[in-house]
N, CA, C and O atoms as a DFTB+ gen file, in Angstrom:
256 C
 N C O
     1  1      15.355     -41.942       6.671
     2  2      15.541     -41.674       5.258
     3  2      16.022     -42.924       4.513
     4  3      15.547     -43.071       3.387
     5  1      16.969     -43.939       4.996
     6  2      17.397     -44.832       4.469
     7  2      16.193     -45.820       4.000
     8  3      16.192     -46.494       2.970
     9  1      15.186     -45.758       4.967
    10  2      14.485     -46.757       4.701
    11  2      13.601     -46.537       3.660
    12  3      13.267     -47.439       2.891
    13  1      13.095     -45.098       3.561
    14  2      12.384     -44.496       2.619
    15  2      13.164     -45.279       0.819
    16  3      12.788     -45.905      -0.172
    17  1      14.649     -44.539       1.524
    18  2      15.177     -45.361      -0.328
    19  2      15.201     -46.578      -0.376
    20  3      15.097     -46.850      -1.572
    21  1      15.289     -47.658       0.303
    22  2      15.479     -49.015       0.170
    23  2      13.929     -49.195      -0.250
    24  3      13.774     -49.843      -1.285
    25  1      12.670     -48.693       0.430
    26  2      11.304     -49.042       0.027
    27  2      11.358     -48.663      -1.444
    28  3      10.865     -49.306      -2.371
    29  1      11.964     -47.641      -1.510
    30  2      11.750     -46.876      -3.278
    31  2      12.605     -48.082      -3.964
    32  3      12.118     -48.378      -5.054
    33  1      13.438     -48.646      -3.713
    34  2      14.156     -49.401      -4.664
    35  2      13.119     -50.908      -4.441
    36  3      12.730     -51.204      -5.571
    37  1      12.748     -51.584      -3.753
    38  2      11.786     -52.221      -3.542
    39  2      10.469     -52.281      -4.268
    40  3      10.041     -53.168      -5.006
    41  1      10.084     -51.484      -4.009
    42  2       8.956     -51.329      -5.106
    43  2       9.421     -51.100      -6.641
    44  3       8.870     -51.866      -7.431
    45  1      10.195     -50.321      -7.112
    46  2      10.786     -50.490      -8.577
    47  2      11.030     -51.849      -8.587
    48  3      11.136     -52.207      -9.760
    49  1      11.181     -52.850      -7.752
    50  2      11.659     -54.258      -8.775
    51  2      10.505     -54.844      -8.466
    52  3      10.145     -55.859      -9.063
    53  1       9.900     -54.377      -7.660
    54  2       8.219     -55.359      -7.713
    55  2       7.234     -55.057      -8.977
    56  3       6.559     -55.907      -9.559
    57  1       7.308     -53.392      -9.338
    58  2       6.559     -52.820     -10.174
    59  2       7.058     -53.229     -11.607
    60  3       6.271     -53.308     -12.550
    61  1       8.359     -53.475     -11.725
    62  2       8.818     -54.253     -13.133
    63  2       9.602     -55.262     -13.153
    64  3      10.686     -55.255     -13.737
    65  1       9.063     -56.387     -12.417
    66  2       9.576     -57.939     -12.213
    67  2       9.520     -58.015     -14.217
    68  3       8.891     -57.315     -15.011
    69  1      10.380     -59.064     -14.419
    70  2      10.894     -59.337     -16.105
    71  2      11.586     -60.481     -15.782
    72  3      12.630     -60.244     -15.174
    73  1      11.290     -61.954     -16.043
    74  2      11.594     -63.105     -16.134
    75  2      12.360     -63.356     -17.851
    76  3      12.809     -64.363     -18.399
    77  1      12.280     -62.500     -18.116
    78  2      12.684     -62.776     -19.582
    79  2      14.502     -63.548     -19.296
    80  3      14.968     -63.258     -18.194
    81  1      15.282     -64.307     -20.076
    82  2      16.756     -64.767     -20.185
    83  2      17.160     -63.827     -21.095
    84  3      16.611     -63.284     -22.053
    85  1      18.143     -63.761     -20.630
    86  2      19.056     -63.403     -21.996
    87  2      20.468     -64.426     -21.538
    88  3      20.977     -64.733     -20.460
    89  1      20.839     -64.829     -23.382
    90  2      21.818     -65.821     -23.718
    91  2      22.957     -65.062     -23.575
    92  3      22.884     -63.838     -23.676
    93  1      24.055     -65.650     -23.342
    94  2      25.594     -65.566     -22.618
    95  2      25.575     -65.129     -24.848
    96  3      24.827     -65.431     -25.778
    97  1      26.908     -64.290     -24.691
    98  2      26.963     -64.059     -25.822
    99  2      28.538     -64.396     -26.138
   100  3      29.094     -64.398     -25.039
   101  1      29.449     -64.669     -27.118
   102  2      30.592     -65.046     -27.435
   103  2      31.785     -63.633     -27.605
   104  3      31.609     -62.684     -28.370
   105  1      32.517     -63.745     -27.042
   106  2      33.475     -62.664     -26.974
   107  2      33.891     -62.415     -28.121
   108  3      33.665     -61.348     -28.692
   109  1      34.675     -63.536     -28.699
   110  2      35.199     -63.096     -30.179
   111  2      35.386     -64.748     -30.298
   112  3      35.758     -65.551     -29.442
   113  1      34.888     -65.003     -32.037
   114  2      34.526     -66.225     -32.797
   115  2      35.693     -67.605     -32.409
   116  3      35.515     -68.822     -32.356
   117  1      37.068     -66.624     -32.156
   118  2      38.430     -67.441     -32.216
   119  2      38.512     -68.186     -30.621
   120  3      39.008     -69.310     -30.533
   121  1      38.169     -67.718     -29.810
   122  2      38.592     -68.132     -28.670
   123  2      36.937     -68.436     -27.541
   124  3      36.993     -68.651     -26.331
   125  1      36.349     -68.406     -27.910
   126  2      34.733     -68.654     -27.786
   127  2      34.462     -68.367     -26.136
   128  3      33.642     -68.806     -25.330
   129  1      35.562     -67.418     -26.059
   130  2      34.890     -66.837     -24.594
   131  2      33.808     -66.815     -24.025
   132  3      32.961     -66.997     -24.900
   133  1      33.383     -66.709     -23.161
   134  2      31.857     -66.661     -22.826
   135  2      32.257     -64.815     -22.689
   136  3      33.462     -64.565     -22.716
   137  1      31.644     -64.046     -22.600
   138  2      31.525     -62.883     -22.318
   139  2      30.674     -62.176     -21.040
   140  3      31.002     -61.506     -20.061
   141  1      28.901     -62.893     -21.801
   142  2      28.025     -62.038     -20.667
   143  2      27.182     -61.948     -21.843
   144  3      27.342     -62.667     -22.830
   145  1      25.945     -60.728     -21.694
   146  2      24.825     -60.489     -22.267
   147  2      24.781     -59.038     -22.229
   148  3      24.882     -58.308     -21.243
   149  1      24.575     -58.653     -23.750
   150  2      24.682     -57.024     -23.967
   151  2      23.399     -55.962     -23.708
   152  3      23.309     -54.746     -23.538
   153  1      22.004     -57.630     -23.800
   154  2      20.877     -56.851     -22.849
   155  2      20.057     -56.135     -24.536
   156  3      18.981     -55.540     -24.589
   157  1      20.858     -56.410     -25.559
   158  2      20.552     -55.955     -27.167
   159  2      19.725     -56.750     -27.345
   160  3      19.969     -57.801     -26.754
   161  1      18.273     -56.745     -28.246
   162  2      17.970     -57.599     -29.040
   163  2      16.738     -58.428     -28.306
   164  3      15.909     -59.070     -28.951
   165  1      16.740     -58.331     -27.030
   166  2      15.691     -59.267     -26.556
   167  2      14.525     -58.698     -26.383
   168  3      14.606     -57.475     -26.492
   169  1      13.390     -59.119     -26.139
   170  2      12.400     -58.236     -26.060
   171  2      12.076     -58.698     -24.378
   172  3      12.115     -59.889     -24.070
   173  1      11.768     -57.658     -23.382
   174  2      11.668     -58.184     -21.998
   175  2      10.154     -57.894     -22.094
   176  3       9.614     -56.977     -22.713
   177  1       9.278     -59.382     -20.959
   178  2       8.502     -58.328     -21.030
   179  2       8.003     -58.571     -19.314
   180  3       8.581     -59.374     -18.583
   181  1       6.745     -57.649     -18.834
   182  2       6.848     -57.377     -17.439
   183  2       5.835     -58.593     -17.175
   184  3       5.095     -59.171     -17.970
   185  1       6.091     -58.845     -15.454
   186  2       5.000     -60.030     -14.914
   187  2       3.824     -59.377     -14.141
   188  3       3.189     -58.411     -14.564
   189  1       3.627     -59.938     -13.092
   190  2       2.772     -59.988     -12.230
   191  2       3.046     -60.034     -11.421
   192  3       2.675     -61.128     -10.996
   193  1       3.720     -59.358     -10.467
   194  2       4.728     -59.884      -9.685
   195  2       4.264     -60.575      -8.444
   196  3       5.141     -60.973      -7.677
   197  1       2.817     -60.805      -8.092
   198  2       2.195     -61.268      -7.377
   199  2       2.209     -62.688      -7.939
   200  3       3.144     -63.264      -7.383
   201  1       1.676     -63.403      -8.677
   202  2       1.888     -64.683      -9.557
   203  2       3.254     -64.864      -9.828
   204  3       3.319     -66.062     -10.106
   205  1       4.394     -64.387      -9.915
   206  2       5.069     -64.660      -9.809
   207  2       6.275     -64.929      -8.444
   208  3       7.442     -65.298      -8.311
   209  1       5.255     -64.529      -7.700
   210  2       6.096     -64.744      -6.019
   211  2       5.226     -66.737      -5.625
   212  3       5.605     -67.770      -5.073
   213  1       3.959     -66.246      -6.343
   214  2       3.306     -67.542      -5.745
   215  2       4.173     -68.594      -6.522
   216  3       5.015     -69.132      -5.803
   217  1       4.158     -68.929      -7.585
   218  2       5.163     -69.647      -8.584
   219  2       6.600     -70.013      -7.978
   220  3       7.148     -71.111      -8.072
   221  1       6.980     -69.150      -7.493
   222  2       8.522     -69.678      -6.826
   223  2       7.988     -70.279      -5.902
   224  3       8.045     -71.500      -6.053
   225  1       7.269     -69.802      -4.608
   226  2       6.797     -70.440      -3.339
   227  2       6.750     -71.735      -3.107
   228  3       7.174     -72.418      -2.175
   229  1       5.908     -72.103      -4.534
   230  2       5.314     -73.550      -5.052
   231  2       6.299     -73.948      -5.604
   232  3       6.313     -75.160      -5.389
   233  1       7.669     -73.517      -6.554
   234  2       8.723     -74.426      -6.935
   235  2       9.884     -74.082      -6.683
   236  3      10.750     -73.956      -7.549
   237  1      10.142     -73.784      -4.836
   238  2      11.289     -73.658      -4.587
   239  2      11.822     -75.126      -4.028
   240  3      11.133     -76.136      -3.886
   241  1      13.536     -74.935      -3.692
   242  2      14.017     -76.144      -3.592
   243  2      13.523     -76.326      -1.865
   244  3      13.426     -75.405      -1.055
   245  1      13.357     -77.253      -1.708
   246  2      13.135     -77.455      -0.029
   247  2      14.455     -77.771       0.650
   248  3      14.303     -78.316       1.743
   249  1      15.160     -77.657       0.442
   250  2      16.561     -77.769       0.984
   251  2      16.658     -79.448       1.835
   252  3      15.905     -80.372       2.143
   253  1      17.733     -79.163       1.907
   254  2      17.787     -80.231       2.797
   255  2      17.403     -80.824       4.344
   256  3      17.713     -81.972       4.659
């Protein structure tokens, strides 16, 4: 059964891979916290997630 849900969660992030950023947003004006991202406002949109596996493949770091 476990594996059944880990495949189900697996495929949900293959089926809606989203490269989109979202910008760090400011806590409050006075003290310019960094906060995080409220996830408001951006428009995401979905890939390919096949073209996008090849894309990393081709520009990952080769380590040392």
């Amino acid at each position: 059964h476990v594996a059944h849900c880990f495949d189900y969660i697996r495929q949900s992030l293959i089926c809606s891979g989203d490269t989109t950023l979202e910008a760090f947003l400011e806590a409050d004006g006075e003290t310019l916290r960094k906060q995080g991202s409220s996830g408001w406002g951006v428009a995401h949109k979905c890939v390919d997630f096949d073209a996008l596996s090849r894309w990393t493949d081709q520009h990952k770091d080769p380590g040392p």
